[in-house]
C-alpha positions in Angstrom: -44.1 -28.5 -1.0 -47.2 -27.3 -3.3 -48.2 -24.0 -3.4 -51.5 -25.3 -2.4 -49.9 -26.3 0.7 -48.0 -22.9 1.5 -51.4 -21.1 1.3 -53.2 -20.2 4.3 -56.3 -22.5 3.0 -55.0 -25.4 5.3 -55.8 -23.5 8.2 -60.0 -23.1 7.1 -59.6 -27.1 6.4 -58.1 -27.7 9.9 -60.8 -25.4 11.0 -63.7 -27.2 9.9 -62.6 -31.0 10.2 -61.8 -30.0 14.2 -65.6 -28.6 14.7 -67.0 -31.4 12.3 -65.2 -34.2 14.1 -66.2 -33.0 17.9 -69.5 -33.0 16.8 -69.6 -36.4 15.2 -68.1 -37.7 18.6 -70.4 -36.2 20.5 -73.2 -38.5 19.4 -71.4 -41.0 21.4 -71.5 -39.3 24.9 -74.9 -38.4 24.0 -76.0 -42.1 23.8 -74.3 -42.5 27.4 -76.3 -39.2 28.9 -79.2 -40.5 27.5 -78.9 -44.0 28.6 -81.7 -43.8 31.6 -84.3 -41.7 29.3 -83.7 -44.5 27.1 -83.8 -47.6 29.1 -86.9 -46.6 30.9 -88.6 -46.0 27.6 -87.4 -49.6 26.0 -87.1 -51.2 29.6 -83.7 -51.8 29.2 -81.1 -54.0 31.5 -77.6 -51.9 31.5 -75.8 -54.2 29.2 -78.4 -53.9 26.4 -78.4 -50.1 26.9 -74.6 -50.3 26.0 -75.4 -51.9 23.0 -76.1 -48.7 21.7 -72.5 -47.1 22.4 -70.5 -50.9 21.3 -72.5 -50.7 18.1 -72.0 -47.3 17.6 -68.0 -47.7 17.6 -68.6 -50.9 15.9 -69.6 -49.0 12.8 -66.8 -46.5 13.2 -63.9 -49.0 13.0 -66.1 -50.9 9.8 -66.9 -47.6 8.1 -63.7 -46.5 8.4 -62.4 -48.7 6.7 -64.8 -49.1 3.5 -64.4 -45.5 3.6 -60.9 -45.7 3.1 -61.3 -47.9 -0.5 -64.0 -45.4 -1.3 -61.9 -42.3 -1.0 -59.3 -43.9 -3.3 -62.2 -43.6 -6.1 -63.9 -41.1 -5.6 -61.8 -38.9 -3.1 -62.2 -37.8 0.5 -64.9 -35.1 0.4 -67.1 -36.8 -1.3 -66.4 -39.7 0.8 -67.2 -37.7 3.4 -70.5 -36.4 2.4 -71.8 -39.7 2.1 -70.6 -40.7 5.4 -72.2 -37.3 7.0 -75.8 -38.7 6.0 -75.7 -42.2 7.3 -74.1 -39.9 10.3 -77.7 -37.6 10.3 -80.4 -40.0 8.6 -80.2 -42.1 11.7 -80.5 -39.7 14.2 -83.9 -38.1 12.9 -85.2 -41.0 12.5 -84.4 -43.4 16.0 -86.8 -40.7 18.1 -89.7 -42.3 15.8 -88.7 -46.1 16.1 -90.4 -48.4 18.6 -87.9 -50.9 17.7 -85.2 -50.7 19.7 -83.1 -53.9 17.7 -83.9 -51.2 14.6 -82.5 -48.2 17.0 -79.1 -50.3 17.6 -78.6 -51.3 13.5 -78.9 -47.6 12.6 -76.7 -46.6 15.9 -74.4 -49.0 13.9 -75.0 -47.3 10.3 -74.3 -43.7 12.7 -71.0 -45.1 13.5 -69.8 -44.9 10.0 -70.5 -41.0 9.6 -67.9 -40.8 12.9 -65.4 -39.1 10.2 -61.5 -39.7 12.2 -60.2 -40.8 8.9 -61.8 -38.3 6.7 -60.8 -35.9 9.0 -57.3 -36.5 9.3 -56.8 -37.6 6.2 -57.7 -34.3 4.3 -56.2 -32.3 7.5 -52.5 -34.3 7.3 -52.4 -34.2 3.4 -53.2 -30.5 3.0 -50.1 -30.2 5.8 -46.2 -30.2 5.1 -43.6 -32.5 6.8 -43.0 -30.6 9.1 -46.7 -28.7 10.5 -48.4 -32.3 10.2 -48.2 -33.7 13.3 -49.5 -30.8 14.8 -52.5 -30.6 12.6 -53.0 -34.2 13.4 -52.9 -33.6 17.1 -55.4 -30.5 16.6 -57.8 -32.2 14.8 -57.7 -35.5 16.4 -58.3 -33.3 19.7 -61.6 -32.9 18.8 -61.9 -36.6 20.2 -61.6 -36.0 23.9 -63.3 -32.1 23.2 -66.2 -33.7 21.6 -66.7 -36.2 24.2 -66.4 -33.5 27.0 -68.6 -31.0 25.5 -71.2 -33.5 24.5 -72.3 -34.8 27.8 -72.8 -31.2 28.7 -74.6 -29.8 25.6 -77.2 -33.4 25.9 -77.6 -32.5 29.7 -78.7 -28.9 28.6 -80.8 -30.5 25.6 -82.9 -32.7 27.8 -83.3 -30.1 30.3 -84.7 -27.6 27.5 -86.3 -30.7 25.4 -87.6 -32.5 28.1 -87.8 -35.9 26.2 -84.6 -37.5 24.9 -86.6 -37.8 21.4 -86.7 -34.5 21.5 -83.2 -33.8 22.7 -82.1 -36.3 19.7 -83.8 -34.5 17.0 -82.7 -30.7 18.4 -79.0 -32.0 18.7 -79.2 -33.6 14.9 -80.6 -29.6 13.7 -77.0 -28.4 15.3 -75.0 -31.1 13.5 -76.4 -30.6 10.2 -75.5 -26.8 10.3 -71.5 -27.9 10.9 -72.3 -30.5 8.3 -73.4 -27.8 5.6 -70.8 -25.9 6.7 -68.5 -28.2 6.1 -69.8 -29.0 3.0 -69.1 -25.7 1.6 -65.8 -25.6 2.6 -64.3 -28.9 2.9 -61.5 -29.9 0.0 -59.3 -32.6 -1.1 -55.9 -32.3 0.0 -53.4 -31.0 -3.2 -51.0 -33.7 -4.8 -48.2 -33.8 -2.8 -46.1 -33.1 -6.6 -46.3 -32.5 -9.8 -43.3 -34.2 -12.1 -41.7 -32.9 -15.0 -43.2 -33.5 -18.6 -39.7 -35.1 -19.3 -39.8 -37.8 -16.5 -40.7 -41.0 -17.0 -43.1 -42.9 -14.3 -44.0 -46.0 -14.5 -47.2 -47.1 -12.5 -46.7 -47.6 -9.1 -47.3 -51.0 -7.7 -50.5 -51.8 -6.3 -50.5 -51.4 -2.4 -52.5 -53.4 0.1 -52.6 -52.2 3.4 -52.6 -55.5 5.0 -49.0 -56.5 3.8 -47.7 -53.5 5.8 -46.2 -55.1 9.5 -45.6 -51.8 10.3 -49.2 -50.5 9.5 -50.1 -53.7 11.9 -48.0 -52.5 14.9 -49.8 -49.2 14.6 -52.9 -50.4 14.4 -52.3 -52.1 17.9 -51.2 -49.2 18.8 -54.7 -47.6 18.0 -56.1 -51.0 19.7 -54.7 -49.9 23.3 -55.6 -46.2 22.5 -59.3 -47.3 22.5 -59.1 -50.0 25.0 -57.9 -47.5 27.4 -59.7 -44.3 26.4 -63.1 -45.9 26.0 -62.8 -48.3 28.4 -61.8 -45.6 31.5 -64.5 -43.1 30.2 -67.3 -45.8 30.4 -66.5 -47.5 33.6 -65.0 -44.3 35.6 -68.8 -43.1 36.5 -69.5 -46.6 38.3 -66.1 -46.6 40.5 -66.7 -43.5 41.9 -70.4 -44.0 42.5 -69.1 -46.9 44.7 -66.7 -44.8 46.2 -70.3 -42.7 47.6 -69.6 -39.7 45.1 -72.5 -37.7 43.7 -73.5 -38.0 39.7 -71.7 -33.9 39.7 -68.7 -35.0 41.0 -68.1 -37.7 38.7 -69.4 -35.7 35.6 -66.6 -32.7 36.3 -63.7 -35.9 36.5 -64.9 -37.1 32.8 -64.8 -33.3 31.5 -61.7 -32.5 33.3 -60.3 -36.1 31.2 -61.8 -35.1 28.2 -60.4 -31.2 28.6 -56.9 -31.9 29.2 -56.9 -34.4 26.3 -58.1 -30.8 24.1 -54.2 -29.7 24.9 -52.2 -32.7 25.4 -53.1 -33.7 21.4 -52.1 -31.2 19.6 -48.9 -30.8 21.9 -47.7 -34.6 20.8 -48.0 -33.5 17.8 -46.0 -30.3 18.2 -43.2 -32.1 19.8 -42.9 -34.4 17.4 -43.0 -31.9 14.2 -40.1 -30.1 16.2 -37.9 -33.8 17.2 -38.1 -33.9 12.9 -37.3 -30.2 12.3 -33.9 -31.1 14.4 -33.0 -34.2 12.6 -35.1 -36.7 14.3 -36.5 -39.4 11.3 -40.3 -38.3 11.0 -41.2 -42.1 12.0 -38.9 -42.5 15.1 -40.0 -39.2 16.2 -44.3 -39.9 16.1 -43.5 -43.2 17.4 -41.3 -42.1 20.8 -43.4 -39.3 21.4 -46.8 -41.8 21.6 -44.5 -44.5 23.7 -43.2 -42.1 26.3 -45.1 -38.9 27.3 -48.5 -40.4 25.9 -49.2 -44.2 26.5 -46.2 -44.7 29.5 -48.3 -41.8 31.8 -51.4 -42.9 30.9 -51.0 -46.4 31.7 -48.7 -45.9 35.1 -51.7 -43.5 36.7 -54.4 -45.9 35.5 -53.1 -48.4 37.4 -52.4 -46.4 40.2 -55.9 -44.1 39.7 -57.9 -46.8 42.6 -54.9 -45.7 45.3 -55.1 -42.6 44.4 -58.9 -42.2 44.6 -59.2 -43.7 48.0 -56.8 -40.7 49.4 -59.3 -37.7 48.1 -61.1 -36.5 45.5 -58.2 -34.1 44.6 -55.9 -37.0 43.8 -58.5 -38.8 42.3 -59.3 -36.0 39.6 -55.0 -35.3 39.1 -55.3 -39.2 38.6 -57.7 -39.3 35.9 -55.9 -36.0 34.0 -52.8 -38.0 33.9 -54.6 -40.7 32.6 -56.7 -38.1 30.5 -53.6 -36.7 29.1 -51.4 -39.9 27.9 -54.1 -41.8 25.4 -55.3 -38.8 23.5 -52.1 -37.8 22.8 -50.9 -40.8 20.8 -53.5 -39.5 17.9 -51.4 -37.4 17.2 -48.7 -39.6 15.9 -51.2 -42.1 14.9 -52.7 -40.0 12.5 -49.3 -39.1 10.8 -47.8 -41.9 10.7 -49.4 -43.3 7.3 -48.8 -39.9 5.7 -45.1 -40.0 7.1 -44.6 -43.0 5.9 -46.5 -43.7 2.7 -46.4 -40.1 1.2 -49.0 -41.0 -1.1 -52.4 -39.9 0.3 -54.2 -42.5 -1.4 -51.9 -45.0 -0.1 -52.1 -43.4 3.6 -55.4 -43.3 3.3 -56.1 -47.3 2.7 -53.4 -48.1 5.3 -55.1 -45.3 8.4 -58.2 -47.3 7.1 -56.9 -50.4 8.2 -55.5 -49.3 11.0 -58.5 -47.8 12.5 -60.7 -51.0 11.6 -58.2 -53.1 13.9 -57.9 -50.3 16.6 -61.1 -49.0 17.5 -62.3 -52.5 18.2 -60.5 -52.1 21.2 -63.4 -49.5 22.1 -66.0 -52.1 21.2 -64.8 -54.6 23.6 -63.2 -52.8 26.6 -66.5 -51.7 28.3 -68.0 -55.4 28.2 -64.7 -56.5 29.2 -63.7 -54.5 32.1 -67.1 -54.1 33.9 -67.0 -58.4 33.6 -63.7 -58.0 35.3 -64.5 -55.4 38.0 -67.7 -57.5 38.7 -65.8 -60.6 39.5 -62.1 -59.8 40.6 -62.7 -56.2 41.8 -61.9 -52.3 40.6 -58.0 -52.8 41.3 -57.7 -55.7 38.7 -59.8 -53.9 36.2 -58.0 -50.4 36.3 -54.5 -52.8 36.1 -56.0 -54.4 32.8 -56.2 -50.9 31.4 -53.3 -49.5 32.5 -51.3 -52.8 31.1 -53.0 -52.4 27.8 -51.4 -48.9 27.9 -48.2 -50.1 28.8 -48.5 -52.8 26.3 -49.0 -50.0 23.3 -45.6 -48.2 24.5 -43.7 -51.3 24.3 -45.2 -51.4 20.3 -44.9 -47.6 19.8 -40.9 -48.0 20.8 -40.6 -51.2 18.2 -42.3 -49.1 15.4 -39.3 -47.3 14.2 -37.2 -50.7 13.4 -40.0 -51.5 11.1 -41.5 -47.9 10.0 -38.7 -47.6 6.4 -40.1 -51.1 5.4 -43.0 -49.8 3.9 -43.5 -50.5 0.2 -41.8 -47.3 -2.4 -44.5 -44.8 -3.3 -43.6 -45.0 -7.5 -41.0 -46.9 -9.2 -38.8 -44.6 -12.0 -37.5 -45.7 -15.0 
């Protein structure tokens, strides 16, 4: 371990990547609060309003990626202050646009300022061994904590603003003071070591992420993350409207899902730091902990959450924080995982670039798909296809450790 890693710095850089990262997510559950302001003003059908969201995460999973070749050059801060503007630039300027195909290609530009991999990245390489899930988990719990807070703070704003232009431009002041801030103190993580004069290294190999067949089977693992988490936070408002509960009652069951995900995140994480401090391989221990307390609950109440609901609304809200607590805390180990197993930030980085490109798209698709499905077969079969694709990312997460010491060596030595 560095010195730069025993000092107390880490802490200010978990700090601000946590409050940074809520933010950025919070620009999606903005779009979704501000969905009838907006449709009424671009006369909108539902589907085309959710353009706005799909494109949104779109851009994530694209700009995650490019980001990740980008922050091999030039490193991750400044990586990430590119990213912030195309994150900002777009939302001053859609209150002025009367376009609203030009709103949805800078909704898509937005998506690439949503900073998961810069985040965690610089978080999990300023982190030891044996504190990094944790730090994952924390930072990553900004997710669910961002998506919670948001709806409330763009409910306030369009009480106060009035206008959801206004509400737009008021929210994008508040971002670009965390964005300064994190400006100012925001650093790249510290080599993991520094060798001796007197050893010889020859150049290590060039690394592409998409040779890694473990990197794929957590990337699929990311894929039924989103398909899930997106997927239930979208569609969850409709079900219990046509269960005959009020717009309140269904907006405290998505904060009490977003909450809950604030603390189960950062505890997979925990666990998992203490399965390797008592022997536990650092790859068998992320991958059990995301199979077994996080996507095996989530899925098995997500199927369950339509018998549940019919009983009361006290089921149906233990329902959806079960469900609320399993998904969330696979980021944990999914944001590890590369630096577990690559060592190599820069390598880490290209590979959690990959993997979010393949896994957030299960964000993209999930809300087309599943309100397609509960249109024509009904709420049951739709809550069963995302429980089963939670259920399909524990079967992967308990394969992962055959697979996770086949990764590529970090340096050859001569």
């Amino acid at each position: 371990m560095t010195n730069s890693k025993k000092s107390g710095y880490r802490w200010v850089i978990l700090t601000v990547n946590f409050v940074f990262l809520a933010f950025a997510y919070a620009s999606l559950t903005m779009w979704s609060v501000a969905i009838p302001a907006l449709s009424q003003t671009f006369s909108l059908t539902p589907a085309r309003a959710q353009l706005g969201s799909s494109l949104l995460m779109a851009g994530y999973a694209i700009g995650s990626f490019a980001e990740s070749l980008l922050a091999s050059r030039i490193g991750l801060k400044k990586t990430g202050v590119l990213a912030t503007i195309l994150l900002l630039a777009p939302q001053f300027a859609i209150p002025f646009l009367r376009s609203y195909n030009i709103i949805l290609l800078l909704r898509f530009l937005q998506g690439w300022g949503v900073m998961w991999f810069v985040t965690t990245s610089m978080t999990t390489g300023w982190f030891p061994l044996g504190q990094r899930g944790m730090a994952s988990g924390i930072v990553s719990g900004a997710i669910p904590f961002g998506i919670g807070f948001g709806g409330l703070l763009t409910g306030r704003l369009l009480e106060v603003a009035g206008t959801w232009q206004k509400s737009f431009i008021e929210f994008g002041v508040v971002v670009t003071m965390i964005a300064v801030i994190w400006a100012l103190l925001a650093r790249d993580p510290p080599e993991v070591s520094q060798p001796s004069s007197d050893t010889v290294m020859s150049p290590a190999p060039p690394f592409s992420p998409f040779g890694s067949l473990v990197g794929w089977l957590v990337a699929l693992c990311l894929f039924a993350n989103a398909w899930q988490l997106i997927g239930l936070n979208t569609v969850l408002p409709s079900y219990m409207y046509s269960l005959g509960y009020h717009p309140a009652q269904a907006g405290a069951a998505i904060l009490a899902m977003g909450l809950i995900g604030v603390v189960s995140t950062p505890l997979g994480g925990v666990i998992s730091d203490r399965l390797i401090l008592r022997g536990v391989g650092p790859v068998k221990a992320r991958a059990y902990v995301m199979a077994i307390p996080g996507f095996l609950v989530a899925g098995v109440t997500t199927v369950l959450l339509p018998i549940l609901a019919r009983l009361s609304y006290g089921t149906l809200v233990l329902a959806v924080v079960l469900a609320g607590w399993g998904v969330p805390l696979t980021n944990a180990s999914i944001g590890a995982l590369p630096t577990d197993m690559l060592k190599s930030p820069d390598r880490a980085g290209k590979l959690f670039g990959l993997i979010i490109l393949v896994g957030i798209s299960g964000g993209v698709i999930a809300p087309y798909v599943i309100a397609a499905v509960s249109a024509s077969a009904g709420w049951t079969i739709a809550f069963a296809a995302l429980g089963i694709g939670a259920l399909v990312g524990m079967v992967i997460g308990l394969i992962i450790p055959r697979f996770g010491q086949s990764m590529p060596p970090e340096t050859a030595r001569s």
